[in-house]
C-alpha positions in Angstrom: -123.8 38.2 64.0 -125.8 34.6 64.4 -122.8 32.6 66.4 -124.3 29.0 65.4 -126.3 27.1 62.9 -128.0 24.5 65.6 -130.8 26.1 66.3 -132.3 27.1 62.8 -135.9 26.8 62.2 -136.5 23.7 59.4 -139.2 25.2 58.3 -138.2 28.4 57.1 -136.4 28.9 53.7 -132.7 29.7 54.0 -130.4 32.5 52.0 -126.9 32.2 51.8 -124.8 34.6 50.6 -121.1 34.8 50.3 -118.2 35.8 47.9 -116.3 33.0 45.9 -114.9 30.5 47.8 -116.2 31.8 51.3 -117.2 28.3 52.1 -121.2 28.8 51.3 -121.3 25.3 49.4 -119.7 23.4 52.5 -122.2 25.6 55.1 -125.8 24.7 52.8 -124.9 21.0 52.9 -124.0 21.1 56.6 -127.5 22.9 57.3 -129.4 20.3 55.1 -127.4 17.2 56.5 -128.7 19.0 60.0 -132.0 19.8 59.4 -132.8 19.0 55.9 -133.8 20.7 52.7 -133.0 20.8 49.0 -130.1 23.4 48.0 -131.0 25.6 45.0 -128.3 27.1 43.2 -127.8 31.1 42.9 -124.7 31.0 41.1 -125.0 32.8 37.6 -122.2 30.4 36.1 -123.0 27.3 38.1 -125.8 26.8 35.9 -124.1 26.0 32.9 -123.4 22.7 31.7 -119.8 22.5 30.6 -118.6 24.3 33.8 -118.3 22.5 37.0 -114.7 22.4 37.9 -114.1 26.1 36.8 -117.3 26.9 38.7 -116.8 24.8 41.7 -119.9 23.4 41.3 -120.5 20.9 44.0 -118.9 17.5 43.5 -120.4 13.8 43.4 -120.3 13.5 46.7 -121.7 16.5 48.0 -124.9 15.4 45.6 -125.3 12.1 46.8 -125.8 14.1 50.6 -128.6 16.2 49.7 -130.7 17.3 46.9 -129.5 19.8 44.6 -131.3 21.9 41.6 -130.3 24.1 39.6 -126.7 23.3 38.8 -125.1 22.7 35.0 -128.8 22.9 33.9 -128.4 25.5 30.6 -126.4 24.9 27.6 -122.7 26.8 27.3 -124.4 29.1 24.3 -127.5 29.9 25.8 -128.3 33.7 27.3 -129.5 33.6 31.3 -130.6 36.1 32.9 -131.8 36.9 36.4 -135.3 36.6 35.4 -134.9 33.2 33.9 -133.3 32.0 37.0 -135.9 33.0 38.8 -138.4 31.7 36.4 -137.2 28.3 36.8 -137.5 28.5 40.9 -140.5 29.2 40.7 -141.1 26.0 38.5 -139.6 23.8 41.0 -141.9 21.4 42.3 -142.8 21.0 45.6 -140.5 19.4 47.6 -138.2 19.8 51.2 -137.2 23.6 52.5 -134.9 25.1 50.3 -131.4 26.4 50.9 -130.7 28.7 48.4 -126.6 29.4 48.1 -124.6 31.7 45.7 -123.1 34.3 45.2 -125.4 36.4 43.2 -126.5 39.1 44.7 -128.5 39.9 42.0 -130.5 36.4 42.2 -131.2 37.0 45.9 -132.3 40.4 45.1 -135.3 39.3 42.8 -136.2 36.3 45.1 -136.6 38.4 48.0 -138.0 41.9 46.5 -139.3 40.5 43.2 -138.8 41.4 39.8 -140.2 43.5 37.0 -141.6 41.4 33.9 -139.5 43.2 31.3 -140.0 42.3 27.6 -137.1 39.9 26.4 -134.2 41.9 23.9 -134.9 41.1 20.3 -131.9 39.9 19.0 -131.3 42.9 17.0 -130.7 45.1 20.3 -128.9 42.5 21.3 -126.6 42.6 18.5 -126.2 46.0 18.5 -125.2 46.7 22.3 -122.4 43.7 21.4 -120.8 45.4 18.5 -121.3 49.0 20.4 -119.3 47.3 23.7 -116.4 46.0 21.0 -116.4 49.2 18.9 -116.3 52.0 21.8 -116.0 49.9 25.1 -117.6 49.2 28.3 -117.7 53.0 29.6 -119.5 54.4 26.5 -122.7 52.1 27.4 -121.9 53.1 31.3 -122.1 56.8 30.2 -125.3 56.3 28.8 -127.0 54.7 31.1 -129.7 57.0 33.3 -127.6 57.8 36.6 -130.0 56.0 39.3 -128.9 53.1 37.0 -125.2 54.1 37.5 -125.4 53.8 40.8 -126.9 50.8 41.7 -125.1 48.5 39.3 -122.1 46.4 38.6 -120.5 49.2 36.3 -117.6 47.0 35.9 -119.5 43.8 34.6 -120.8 43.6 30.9 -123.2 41.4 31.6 -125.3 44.0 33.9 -124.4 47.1 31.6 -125.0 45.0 28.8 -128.6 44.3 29.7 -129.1 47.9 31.4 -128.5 49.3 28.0 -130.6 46.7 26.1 -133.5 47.8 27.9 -133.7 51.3 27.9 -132.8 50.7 24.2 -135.3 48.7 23.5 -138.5 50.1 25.5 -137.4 53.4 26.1 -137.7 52.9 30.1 -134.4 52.9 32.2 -134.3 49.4 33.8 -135.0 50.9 37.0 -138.6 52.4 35.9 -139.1 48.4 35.1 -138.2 47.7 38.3 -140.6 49.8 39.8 -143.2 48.0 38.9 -142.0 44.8 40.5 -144.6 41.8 41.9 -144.7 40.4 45.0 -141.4 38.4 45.6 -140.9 34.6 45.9 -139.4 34.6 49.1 -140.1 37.4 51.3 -137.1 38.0 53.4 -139.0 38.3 57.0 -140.4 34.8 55.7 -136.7 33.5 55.3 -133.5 33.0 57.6 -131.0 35.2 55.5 -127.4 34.3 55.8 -124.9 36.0 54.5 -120.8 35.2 55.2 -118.6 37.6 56.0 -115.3 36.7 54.7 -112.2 39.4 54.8 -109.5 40.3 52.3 -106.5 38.6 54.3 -108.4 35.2 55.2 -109.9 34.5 51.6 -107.5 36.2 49.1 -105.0 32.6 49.8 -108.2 30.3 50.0 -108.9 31.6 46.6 -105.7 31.1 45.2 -105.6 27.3 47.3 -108.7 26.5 45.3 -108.1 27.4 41.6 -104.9 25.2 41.8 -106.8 22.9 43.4 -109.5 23.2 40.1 -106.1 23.1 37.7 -104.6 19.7 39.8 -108.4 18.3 38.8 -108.6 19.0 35.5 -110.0 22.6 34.6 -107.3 23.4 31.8 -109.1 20.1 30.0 -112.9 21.8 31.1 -112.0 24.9 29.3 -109.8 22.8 26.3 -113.5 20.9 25.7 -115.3 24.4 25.1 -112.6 25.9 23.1 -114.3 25.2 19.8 -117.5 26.6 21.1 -115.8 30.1 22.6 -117.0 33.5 22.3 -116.5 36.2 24.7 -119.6 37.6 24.6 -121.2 34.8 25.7 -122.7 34.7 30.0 -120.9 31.0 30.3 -117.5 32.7 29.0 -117.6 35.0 32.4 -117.3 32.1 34.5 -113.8 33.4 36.6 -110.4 32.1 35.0 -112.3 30.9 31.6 -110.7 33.8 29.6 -107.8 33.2 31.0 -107.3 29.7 30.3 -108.4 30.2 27.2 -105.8 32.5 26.4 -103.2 30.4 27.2 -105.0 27.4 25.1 -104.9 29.7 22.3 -101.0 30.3 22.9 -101.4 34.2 24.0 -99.9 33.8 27.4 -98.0 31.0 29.5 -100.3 28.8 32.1 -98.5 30.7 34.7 -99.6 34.0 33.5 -103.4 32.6 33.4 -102.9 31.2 36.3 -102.3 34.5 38.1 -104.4 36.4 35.8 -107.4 34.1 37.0 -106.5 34.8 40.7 -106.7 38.5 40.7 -109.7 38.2 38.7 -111.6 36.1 41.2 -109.8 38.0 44.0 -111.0 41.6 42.4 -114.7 39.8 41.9 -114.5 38.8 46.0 -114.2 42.5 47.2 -117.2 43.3 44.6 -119.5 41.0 45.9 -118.2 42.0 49.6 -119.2 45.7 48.7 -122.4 44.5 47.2 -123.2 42.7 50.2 -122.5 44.7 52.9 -124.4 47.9 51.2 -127.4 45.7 50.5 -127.3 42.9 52.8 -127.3 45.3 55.7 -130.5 43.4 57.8 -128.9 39.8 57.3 -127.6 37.5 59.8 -123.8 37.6 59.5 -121.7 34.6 59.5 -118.0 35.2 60.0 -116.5 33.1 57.7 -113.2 32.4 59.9 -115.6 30.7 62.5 -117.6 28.3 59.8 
C-alpha cells in the first residue's frame, strides 16, 4: 500500500488505475499540480467528442490546471480500439512526464506489456460478427471463442468479444496467438510508478449514484438528446455508462427514473468488473485506498 503521494519521483511516468468514479481524475491533477506532468487519458469513452458530462470527462477548470491529451478527440461514429489508443500515445510529442489515468485496464495493459500488430477487420467481418451478436446473442460468439480467450476477457462486454471474434474470424489466429507476438511496450512498468486505487463496494456504490445525478443536474439528458439522431447501439461511443439508458427514456421506452436507476446499476455492476480486473492483474501495483485520497 503507498500511504502518500509527496514523495513521487517527477521523472518517472505515472499509471493510474481505478474504477469509475474512484476519484482517479481529482488524484492525476493533484500529482501534476505537485510535481508536474501532462495527464493522458485511458478512458475508452472519454475520448469521444460528444461525451463529456456522461463520461465525466474533466471539466474547464481542471484543464486550465494542467495539460491534458487525449480527451473528446474521436468522432461519436468512429470505431476505437486499444491499438489506436495506443497508436496515438505514441504520437504524442515530446513534452512534461505523463500521468496516464483511466479506467481501462485494457489500455494499461498494451502500454505496459505491448501489443500485437493485428491486421484491422474488413468491414465485411465487421458486419457480420454485428448481425451474428443481434441474431443469436452475446454467448454464441463467447462460445466460440478459443478458451485461453474465455478466460482472460470481458465475456460480458461486446466490445471485447466483438473484436475477439473478428479476429480469429478474420486471420484464423485466436487473438491471443496475436498477442504472443507482442513488441516491446511503451511504458515498461519497472520504468513507471503504477498506481492503482482501491475503492470498495460500500464506499463507492453511493459516490456513484452522487455523481450521475450530479451529471443529470448538469445537463447529461441534453448530451445524450444531441446524439439521439446519430444513435446506434452497436457503436463504441454508445457504451459510454447510462447512454442506453437515457436514450431509452428519450425515445419514450421507460420513465427518467427508471434510466436513472438503470444507469446506476450499470455503472455500479461495471465498478466490481474493473475491481476484479484489477486486483487479478494489477497484483504488483502500488495500492491507493481510495477512502484515504
Amino acid at each position: 500500500m503507498l500511504e502518500t503521494i509527496d514523495g513521487l519521483a517527477s521523472d518517472r511516468p505515472v499509471l493510474i488505475a481505478g474504477p469509475t468514479a474512484s476519484g482517479k481524475s481529482a488524484l492525476a491533477l493533484e500529482i501534476a499540480r505537485r510535481h508536474g506532468g501532462r495527464i493522458v487519458n485511458a478512458d475508452a469513452l472519454q475520448v469521444f467528442a460528444d461525451w463529456s458530462l456522461l463520461t465525466a470527462r474533466p471539466p474547464q477548470a481542471d484543464l486550465d490546471q494542467a495539460p491534458h491529451v487525449l480527451y473528446g478527440h474521436v468522432p461519436f461514429e468512429a470505431a476505437y480500439s486499444v491499438g489506436d489508443w495506443l497508436r496515438d500515445v505514441a504520437a504524442l510529442p515530446a513534452g512534461p512526464r505523463p500521468i496516464v489515468v483511466g479506467g481501462t485496464g485494457l489500455y494499461f495493459r498494451a502500454l505496459t506489456e505491448g501489443l500485437a500488430d493485428i491486421p484491422a477487420t474488413p468491414p465485411e467481418i465487421r458486419a457480420e460478427a454485428t448481425a451474428r451478436l443481434q441474431a443469436d446473442g452475446l454467448p454464441a460468439l463467447v462460445a466460440e471463442l478459443d478458451p485461453d480467450v474465455r478466460d482472460d476477457i470481458d465475456t460480458a462486454n461486446p466490445m471485447r468479444v466483438m473484436r475477439a471474434w473478428e479476429v480469429a474470424r478474420a486471420t484464423g489466429r485466436s487473438i491471443r496467438a496475436w498477442q504472443a507476438d507482442t513488441p516491446p511496450p511503451l511504458v515498461p512498468l519497472d520504468q513507471a510508478i503504477p498506481l492503482v486505487i482501491d475503492a470498495p463496494k460500500d464506499w463507492l456504490d453511493p459516490r456513484i449514484e452522487r455523481r450521475f445525478d450530479m451529471m443529470l443536474d448538469a445537463g447529461a439528458l441534453d448530451e445524450a438528446r444531441a446524439v439521439l439522431p446519430r444513435w446506434d447501439a452497436r457503436l463504441n461511443a454508445a457504451q459510454a455508462i447510462g447512454a442506453p439508458e437515457l436514450i431509452a427514456h428519450l425515445k419514450s421506452e421507460i420513465t427518467l427514473p427508471e434510466a436513472r436507476a438503470r444507469a446506476i446499476l450499470a455503472s455500479r455492476q461495471y465498478a466490481k468488473r474493473q475491481r476484479t480486473w484489477f486486483r487479478n492483474r494489477m497484483k504488483t501495483w502500488h495500492r491507493l485506498a481510495a477512502t484515504r485520497l
